[in-house]
C-alpha positions as CSV (number, residue, x, y, z in Angstrom):
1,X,-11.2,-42.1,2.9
2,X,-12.9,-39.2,1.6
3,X,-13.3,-38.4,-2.1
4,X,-14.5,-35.1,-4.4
5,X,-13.6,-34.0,-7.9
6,X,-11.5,-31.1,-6.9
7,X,-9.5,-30.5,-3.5
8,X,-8.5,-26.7,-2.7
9,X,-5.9,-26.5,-0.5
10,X,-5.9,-22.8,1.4
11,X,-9.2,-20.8,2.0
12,X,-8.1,-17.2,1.9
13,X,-8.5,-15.4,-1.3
14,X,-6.8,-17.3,-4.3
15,X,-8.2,-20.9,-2.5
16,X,-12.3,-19.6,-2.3
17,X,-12.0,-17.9,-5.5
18,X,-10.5,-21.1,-7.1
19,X,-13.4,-23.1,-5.2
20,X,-16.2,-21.0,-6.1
21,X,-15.1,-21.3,-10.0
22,X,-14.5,-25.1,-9.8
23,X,-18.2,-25.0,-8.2
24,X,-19.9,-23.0,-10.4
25,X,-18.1,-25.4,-13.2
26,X,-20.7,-28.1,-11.4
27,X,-17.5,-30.3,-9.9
28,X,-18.0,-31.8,-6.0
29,X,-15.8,-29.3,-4.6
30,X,-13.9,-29.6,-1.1
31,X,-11.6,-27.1,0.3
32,X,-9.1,-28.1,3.1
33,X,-7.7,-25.4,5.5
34,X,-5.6,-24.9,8.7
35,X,-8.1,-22.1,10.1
36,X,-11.0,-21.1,9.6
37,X,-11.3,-18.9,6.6
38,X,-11.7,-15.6,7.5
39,X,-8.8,-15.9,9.3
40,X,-6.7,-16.1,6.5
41,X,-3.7,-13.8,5.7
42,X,-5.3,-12.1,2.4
43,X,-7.6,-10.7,5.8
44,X,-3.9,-8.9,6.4
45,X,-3.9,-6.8,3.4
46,X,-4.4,-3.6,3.8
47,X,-3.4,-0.8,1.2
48,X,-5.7,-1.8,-1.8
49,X,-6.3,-3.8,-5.1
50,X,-4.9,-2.3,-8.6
51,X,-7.1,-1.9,-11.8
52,X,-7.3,0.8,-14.4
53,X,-10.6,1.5,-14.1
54,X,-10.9,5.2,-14.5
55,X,-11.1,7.1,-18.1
56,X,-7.7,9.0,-17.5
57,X,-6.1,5.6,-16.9
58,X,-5.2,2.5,-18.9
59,X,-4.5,-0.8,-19.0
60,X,-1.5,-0.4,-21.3
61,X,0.4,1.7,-18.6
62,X,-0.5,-1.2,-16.2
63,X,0.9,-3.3,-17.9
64,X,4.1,-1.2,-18.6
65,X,4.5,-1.1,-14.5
66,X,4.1,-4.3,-13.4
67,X,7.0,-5.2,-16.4
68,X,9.0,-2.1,-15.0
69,X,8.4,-3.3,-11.5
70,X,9.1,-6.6,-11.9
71,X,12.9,-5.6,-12.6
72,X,11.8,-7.6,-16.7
73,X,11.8,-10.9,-14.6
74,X,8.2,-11.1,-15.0
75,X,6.6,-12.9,-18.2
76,X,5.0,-10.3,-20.2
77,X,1.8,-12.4,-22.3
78,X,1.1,-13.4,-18.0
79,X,1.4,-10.2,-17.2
80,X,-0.7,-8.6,-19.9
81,X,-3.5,-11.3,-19.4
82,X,-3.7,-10.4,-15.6
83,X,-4.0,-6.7,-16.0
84,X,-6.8,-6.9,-18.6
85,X,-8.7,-8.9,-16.1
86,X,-8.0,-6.2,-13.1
87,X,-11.3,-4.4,-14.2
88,X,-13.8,-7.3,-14.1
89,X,-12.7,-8.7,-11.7
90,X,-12.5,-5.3,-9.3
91,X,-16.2,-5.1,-10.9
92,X,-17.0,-8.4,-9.9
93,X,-16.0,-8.4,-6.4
94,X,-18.4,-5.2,-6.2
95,X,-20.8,-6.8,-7.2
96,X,-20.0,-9.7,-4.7
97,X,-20.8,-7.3,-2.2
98,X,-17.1,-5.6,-1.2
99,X,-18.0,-2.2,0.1
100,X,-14.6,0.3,-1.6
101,X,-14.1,3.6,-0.3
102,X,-15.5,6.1,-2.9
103,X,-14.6,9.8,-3.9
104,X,-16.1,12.4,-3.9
105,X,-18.0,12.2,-7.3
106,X,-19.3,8.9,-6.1
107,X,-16.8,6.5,-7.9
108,X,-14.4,4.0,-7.0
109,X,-11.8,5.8,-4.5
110,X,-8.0,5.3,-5.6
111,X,-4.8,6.1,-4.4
112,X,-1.1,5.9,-5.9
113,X,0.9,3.2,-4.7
114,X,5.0,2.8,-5.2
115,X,6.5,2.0,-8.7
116,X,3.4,3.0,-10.2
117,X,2.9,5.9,-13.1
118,X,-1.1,6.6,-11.9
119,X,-3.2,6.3,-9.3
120,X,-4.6,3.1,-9.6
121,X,-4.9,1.6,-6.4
122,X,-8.7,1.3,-5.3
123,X,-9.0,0.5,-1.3
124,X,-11.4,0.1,1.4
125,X,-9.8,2.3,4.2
126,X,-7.1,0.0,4.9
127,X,-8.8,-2.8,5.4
128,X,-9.6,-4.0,2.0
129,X,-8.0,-7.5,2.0
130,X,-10.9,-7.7,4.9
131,X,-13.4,-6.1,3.0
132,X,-12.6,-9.0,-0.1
133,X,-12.0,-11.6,1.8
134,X,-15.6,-11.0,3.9
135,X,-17.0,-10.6,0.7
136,X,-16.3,-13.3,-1.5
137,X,-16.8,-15.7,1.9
138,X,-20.7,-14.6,1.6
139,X,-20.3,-15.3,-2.4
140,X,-18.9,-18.6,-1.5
141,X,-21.5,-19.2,1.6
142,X,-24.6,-19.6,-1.1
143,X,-23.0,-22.6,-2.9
144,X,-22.6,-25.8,-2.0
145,X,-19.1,-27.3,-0.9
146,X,-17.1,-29.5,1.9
147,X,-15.1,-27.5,4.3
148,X,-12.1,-29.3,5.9
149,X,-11.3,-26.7,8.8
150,X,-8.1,-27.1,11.2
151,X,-7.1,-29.6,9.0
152,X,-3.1,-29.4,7.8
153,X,-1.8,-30.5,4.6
154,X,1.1,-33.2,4.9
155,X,1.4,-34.6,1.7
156,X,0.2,-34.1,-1.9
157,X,-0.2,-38.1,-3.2
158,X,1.1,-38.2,-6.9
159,X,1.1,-41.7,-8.8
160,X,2.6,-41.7,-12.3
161,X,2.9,-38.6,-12.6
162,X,-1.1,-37.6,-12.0
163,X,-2.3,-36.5,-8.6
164,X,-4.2,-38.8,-6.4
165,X,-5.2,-36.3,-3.8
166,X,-3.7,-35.4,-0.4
167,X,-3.3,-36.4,3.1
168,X,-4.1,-34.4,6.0
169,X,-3.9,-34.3,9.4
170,X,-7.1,-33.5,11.9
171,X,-6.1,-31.3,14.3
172,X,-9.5,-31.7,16.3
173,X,-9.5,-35.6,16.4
174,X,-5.6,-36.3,15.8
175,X,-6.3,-38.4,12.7
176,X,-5.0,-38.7,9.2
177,X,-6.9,-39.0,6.3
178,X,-6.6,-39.4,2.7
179,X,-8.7,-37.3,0.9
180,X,-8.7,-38.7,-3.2
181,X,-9.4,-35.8,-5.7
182,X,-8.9,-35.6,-9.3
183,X,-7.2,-32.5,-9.3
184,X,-6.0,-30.4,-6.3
185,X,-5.1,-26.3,-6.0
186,X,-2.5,-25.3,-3.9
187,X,-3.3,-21.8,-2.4
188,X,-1.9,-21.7,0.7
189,X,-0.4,-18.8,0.8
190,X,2.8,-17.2,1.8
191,X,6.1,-18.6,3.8
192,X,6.9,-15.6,5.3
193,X,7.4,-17.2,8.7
194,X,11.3,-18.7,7.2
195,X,12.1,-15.2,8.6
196,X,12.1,-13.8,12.0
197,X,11.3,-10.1,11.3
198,X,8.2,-10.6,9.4
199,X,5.0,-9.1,8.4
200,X,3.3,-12.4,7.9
201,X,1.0,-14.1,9.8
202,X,2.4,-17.2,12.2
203,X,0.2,-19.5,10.4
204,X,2.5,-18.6,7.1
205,X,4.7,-21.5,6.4
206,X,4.7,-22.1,3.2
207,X,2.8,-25.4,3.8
208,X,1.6,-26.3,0.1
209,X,4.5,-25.2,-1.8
210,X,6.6,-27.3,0.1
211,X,3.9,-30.6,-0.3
212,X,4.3,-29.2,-4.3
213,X,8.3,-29.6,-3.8
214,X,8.5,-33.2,-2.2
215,X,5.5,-34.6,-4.9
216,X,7.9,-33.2,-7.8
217,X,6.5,-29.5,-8.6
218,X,9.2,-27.0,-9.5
219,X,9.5,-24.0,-7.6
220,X,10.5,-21.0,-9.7
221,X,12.4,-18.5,-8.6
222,X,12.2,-18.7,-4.9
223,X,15.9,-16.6,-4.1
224,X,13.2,-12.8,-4.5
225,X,12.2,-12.4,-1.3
226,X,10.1,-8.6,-0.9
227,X,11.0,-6.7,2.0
228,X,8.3,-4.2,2.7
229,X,9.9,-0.6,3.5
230,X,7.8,0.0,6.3
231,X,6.4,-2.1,9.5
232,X,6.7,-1.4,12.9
233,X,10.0,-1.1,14.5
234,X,9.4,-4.0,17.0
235,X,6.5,-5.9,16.1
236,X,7.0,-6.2,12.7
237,X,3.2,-5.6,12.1
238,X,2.8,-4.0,8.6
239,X,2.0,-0.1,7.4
240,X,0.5,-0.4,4.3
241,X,2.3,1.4,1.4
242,X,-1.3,3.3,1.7
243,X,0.5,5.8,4.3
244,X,3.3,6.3,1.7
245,X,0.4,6.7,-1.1
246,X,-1.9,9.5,0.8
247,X,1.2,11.5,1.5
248,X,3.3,9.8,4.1
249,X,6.7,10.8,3.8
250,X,9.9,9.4,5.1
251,X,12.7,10.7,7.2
252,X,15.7,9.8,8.6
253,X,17.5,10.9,12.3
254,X,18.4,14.6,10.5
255,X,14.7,15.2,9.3
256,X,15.7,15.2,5.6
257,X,13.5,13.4,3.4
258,X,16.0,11.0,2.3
259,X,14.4,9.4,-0.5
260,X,15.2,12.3,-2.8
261,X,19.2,10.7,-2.9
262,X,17.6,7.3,-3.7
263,X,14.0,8.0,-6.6
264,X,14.9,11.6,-7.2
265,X,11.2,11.0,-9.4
266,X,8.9,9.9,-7.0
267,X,10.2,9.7,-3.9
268,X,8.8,7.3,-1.1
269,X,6.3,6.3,-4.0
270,X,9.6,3.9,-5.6
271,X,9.4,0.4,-5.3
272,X,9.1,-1.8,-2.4
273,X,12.8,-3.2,-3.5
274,X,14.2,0.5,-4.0
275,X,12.6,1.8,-0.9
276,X,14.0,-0.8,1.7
277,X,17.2,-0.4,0.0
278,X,17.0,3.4,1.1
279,X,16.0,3.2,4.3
280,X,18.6,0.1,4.9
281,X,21.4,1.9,3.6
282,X,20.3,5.4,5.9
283,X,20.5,3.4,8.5
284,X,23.6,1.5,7.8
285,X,25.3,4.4,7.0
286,X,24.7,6.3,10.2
287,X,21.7,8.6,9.5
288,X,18.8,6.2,11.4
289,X,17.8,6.9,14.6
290,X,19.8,5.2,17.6
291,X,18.7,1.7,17.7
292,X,18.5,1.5,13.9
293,X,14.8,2.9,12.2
294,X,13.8,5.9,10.4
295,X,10.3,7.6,10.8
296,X,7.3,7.7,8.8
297,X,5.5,10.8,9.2
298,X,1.7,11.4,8.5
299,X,0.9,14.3,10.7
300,X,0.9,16.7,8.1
301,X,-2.3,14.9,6.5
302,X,-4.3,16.1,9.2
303,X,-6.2,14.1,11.8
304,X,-9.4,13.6,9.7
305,X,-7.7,11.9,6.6
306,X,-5.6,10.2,8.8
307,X,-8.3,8.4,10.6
308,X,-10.6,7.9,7.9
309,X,-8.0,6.6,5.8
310,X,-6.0,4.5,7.9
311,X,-8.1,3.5,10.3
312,X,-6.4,0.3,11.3
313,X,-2.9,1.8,11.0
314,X,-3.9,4.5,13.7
315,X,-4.7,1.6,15.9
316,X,-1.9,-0.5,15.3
317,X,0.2,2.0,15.8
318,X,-1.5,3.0,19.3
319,X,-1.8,-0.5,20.7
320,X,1.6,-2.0,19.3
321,X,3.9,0.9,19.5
322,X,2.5,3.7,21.9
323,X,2.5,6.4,19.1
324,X,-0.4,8.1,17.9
325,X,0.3,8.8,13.8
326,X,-2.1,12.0,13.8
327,X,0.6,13.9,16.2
328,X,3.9,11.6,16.2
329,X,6.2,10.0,13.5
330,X,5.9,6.2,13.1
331,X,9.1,4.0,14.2
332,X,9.6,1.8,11.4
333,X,12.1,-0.8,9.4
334,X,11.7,-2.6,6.4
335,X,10.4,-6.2,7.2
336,X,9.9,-9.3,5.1
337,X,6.4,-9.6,3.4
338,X,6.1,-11.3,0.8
339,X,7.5,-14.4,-1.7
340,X,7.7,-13.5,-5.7
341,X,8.5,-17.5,-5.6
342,X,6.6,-20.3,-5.4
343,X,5.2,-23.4,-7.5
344,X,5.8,-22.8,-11.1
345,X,2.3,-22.3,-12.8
346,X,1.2,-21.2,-16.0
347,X,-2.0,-18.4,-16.8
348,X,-4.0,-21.4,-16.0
349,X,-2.7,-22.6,-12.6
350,X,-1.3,-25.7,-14.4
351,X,2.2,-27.6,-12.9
352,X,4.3,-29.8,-14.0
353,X,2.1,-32.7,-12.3
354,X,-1.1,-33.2,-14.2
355,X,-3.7,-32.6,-12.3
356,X,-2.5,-30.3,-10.0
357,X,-3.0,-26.7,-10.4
358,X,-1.7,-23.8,-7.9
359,X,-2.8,-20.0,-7.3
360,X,-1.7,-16.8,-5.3
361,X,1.2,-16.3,-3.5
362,X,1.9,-19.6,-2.6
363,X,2.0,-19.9,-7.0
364,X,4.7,-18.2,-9.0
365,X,2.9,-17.3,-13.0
366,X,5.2,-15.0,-12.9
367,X,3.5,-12.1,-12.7
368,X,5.8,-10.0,-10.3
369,X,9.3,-11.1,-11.9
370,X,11.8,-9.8,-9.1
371,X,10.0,-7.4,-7.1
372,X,5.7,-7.1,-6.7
373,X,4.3,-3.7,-6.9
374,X,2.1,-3.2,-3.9
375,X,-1.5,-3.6,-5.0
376,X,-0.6,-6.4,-7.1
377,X,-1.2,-9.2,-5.0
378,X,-4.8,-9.0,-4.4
379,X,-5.7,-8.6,-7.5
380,X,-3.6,-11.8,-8.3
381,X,-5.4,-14.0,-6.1
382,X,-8.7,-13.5,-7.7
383,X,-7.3,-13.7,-10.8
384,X,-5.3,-16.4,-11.1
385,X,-7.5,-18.2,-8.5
386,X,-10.8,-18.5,-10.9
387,X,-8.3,-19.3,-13.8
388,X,-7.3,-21.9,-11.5
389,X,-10.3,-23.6,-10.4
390,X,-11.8,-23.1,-13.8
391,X,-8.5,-25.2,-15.2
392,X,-9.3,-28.1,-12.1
393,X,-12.8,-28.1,-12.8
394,X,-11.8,-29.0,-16.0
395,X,-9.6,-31.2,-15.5
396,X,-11.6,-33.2,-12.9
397,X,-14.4,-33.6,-15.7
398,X,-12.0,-35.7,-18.0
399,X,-9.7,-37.4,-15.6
400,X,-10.3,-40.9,-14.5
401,X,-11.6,-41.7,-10.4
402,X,-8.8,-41.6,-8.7
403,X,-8.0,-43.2,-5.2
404,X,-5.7,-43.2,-2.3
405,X,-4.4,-46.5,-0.4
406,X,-4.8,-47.2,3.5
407,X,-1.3,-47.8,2.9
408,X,0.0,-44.5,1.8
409,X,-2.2,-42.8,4.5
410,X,-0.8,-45.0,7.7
411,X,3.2,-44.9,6.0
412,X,2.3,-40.5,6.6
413,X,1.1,-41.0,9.8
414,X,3.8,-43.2,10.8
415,X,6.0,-41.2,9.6
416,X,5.1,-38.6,11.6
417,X,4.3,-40.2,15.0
418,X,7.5,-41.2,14.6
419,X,8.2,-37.7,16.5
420,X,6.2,-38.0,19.7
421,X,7.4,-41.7,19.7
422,X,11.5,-40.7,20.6
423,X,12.3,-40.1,23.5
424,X,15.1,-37.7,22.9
425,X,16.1,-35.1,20.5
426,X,15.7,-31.2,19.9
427,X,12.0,-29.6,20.5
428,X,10.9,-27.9,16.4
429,X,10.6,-24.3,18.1
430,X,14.1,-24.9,19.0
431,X,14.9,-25.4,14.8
432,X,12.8,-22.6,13.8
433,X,13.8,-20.5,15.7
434,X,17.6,-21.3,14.5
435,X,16.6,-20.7,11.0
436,X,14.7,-17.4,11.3
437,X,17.4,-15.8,13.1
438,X,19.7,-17.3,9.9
439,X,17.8,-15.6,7.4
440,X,17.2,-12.5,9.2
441,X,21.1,-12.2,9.4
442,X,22.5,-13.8,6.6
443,X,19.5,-13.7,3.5
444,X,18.6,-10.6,4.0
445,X,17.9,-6.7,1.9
446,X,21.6,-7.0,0.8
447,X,23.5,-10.5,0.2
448,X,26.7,-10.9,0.6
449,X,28.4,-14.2,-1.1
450,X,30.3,-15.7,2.3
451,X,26.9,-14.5,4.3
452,X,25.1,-16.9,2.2
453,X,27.3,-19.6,1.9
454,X,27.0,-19.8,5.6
455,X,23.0,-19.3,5.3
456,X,23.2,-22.7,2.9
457,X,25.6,-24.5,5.8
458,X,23.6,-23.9,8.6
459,X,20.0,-24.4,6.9
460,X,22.0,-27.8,5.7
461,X,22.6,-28.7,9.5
462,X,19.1,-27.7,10.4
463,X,17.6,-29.9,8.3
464,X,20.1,-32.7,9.5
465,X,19.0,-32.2,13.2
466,X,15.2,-32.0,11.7
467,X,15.6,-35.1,11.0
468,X,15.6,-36.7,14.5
469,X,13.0,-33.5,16.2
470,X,11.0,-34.9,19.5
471,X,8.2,-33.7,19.9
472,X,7.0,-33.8,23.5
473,X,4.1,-33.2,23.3
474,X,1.9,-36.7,22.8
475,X,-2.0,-35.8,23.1
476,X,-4.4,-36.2,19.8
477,X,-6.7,-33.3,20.3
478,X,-5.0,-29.7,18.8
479,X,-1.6,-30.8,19.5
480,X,0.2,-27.8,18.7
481,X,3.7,-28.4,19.3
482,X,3.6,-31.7,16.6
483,X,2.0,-28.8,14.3
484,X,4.9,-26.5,15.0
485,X,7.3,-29.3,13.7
486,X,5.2,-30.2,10.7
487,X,5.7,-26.5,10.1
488,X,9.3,-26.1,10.7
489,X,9.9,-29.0,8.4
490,X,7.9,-27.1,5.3
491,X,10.2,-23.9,6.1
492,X,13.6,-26.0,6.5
493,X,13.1,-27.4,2.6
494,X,12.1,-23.7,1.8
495,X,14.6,-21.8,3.3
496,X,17.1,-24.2,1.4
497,X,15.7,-23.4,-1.9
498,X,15.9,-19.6,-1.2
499,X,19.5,-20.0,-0.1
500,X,20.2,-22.0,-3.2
501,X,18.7,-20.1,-5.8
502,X,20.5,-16.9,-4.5
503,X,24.1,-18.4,-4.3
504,X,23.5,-18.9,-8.3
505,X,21.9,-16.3,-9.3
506,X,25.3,-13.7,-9.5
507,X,23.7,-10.5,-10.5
508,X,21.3,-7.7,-8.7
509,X,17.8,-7.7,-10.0
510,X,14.7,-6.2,-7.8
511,X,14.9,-7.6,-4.2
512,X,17.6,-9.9,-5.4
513,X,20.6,-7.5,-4.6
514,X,24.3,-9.0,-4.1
515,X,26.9,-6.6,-3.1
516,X,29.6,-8.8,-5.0
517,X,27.3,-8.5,-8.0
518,X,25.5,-4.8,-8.2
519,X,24.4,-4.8,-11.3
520,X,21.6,-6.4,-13.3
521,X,22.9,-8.9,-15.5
522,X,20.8,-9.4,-18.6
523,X,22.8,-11.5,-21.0
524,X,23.4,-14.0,-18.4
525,X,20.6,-13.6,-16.2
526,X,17.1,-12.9,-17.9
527,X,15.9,-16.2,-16.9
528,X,13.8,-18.0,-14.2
529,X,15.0,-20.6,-11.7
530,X,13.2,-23.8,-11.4
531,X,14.2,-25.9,-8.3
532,X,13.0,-29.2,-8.3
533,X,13.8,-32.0,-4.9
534,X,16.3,-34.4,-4.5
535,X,17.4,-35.6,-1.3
536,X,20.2,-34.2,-1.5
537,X,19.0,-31.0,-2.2
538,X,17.6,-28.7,-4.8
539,X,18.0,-29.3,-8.3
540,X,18.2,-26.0,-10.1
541,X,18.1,-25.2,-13.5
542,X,16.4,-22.3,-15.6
543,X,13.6,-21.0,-18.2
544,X,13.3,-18.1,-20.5
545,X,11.3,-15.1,-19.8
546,X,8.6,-14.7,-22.3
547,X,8.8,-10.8,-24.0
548,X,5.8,-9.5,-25.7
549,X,6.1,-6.0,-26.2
550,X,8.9,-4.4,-23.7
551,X,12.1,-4.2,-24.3
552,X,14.9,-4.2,-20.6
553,X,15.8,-1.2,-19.8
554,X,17.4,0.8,-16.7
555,X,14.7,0.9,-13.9
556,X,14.6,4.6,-12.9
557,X,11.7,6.3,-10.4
């Protein structure tokens, strides 16, 4: 048994910037992760952070389109409070050491991202994710804490309705352990992986959000799923919306720059949701090139912006898909990136479970309503992740010891032993790879009702057959194919939610977008879904959008 005062779970940026506030608050601070944590997916980001930091600026017009983006899903008093805190916190992580790009006058270096009305985007090449995450692991490096690496979450322990800690598995020495904590954050990220064609990281399955879900969190509005308009055509490996936002432009087989049917205003600088949309319908329609892509071109920027600026694009590109950017046009398709969904939170990180608290993209505020604005999400983890661990800390100073049984620890491990134990039934990759291909095909860009109705069958019968999965493989030490099922398992319950949540919701709204239903639907439909576990499935019902001071209207760009 282990104990501290405060458990992160998740070490990219939301999870070290929730443990770095919980230790400055003085708690005993431990932070549980399945790699180490510069390995984590906020490493992945590429294009840049958003603040209004510069005089012609402000944080009013941030404010305005993040609501705008968000499709008016987003809650306005969450979304005002997290723009105000772009510019310290973009000052902050300066000061934690992040080296930006600058311009030419010496200041912070910015760049206009989709959906946006200004240049706001500030960057380190394409590598700023990196450049943070490095960053705020030095910060975190001078403190004092516990690091549980290659360690996975299986269960979140909640006794009358206050959480006891977690259980996780070792994947070094094969053992579980509970580890008791007064309050735990979930920041684990993304669970990009429910999908095939993806721009997220293997090690993205939605792990924490789905613990949340079985200890009795709601889930709000998992059914928006982002697709981002533009990753490689056969990898899936991302191109930031930073090729778009130094003068990228997209075209499709005829060489007409397309977006002009589709954001007349702004072109490829629409939102993500708008964007994929375009170059989904192009293709559909008969005007992508054969095999189904358009082309990204950047060779008009000229070789020395190109590979100042997007350094790591030029290599992807080169190593992944044989083209060099500075002379050829980039093969790309939209791909899914990223989850507006997740464990229902308030500004503070606060659940429905006392005690536990939950932060970035594996938390939903909701900040990004229906559809994120690129640029968004960075500056989320940081933000919401100190609010976070600053909420925890607190909590952790007036909640009583807490304390997991030997019991509760050897009923998990049973439980899930119980898998190497049979000696028959289907291998997880088997499963996984069922579902991905499902919502690839089925809960995709567009939604169309039968498509998802079979989506909800087949994720239905997945989880059936989950139920009896072998895994053959029986050693202790980094047994991979028993963490592949305890994976697949996490995506299974997710994929269900998604599929449920978009059956109901009968309107279009940002990435949401049913071809039965093409229209937003705001008297019926300017609400969040909360999904909360039953064994029988997910319970869904709904909550009001909190309005400050913008009124729905049409999204044009």
């Amino acid at each position: 048994m282990h104990r501290h005062d405060v458990v992160v779970v998740g070490a990219g940026l939301a999870g070290q910037r929730a443990a770095l506030a919980a230790v400055e608050a003085g708690r005993d601070v431990a932070i549980v992760s399945k790699l180490h944590p510069l390995r984590s997916h906020s490493g992945a980001a590429q294009g840049g952070i958003n603040a209004a930091v510069g005089a012609e600026d402000s944080v009013d017009t941030h404010i305005y389109d993040t609501v705008k983006g968000s499709d008016y899903l987003g809650d306005q008093d969450a979304i005002e409070f997290f723009c105000r805190e772009a510019g310290p916190t973009v000052v902050e992580m300066e000061h934690f050491g992040t080296i930006f790009s600058r311009g030419s006058d010496g200041n912070l270096a910015r760049r206009p991202f989709g959906g946006q009305g200004f240049p706001r985007t500030i960057y380190a090449a394409d590598r700023t994710g990196l450049a943070l995450l490095q960053a705020l692991y030095e910060r975190l490096g001078t403190e004092s804490f516990t690091l549980y690496e290659e360690w996975d979450l299986t269960r979140i322990v909640v006794q009358d309705r206050r959480v006891q800690g977690i259980v996780a598995f070792d994947r070094r020495h094969g053992d579980f352990a509970g580890i008791a904590a007064k309050s735990v954050v979930v920041a684990t990220g993304p669970a990009g992986r429910i999908y095939g064609r993806t721009t997220n990281a293997h090690s993205c399955t939605g792990d924490g959000i789905a613990a949340a879900y079985h200890a009795g969190a709601q889930l709000k509005d998992m059914e928006f799923v982002q697709f981002h308009p533009t990753a490689l055509l056969e990898s899936g490996i991302l191109i930031t919306e930073g090729a778009r936002g130094e003068g990228g432009i997209l075209k499709n087989v005829g060489g007409e720059r397309f977006m002009s049917r589709y954001a007349p205003h702004v072109l490829d600088l629409a939102s993500r949701d708008v964007v994929s949309r375009a170059i989904w319908t192009e293709v559909k329609e008969g005007r992508g090139f054969p095999g189904g892509y358009v082309h990204l071109e950047l060779m008009h920027l000229g070789r020395e912006r190109i590979e100042s600026r997007l350094q790591e694009i030029c290599d992807f590109c080169r190593n992944f898909a044989g083209v060099d950017p500075v002379t050829e046009p980039i093969p790309i398709m939209p791909g899914q990136h990223y989850m507006m969904g997740g464990i229902g939170t308030n500004i503070r990180g606060e659940t429905n479970i006392a005690g536990l608290f939950a932060a970035g993209e594996a938390a939903c505020v909701s900040i990004h309503g229906a559809n994120r604005l690129g640029g968004n999400s960075l500056l989320e983890t940081l933000v919401f992740g100190k609010q976070a661990g600053n909420a925890a800390a607190a909590y952790s100073d007036r909640a009583a010891p807490t304390d997991i049984s030997e019991e509760v620890v050897e009923g998990e491990s049973r439980a899930v032993h119980a898998m190497t134990d049979r000696k028959e039934g289907e291998e997880p990759q088997h499963l996984r790879t069922e579902m991905q291909a499902t919502m690839d095909e089925l809960v995709g860009i567009y939604r169309q009702p039968q498509e998802l109705l079979e989506a909800q069958r087949r994720i239905g019968a997945l989880k059936l057959r989950f139920a009896s999965v072998r895994v053959v493989d029986r050693s202790s030490v980094y047994n991979i194919n028993l963490t592949d099922a305890l994976e697949t398992g996490h995506m299974i319950d997710l994929a269900e939610v998604i599929v449920a949540g978009a059956i109901a919701r009968t309107e279009s709204r940002g990435a949401h977008a049913r071809v039965d239903f093409p229209k937003r639907d705001d008297a019926n439909w300017m609400k969040h879904t909360l999904a909360r576990f039953t064994p029988d499935g997910p319970e869904l019902s709904y909550a009001p959008v909190a309005f400050t001071r913008w009124e729905p209207k049409e999204r044009v760009y």
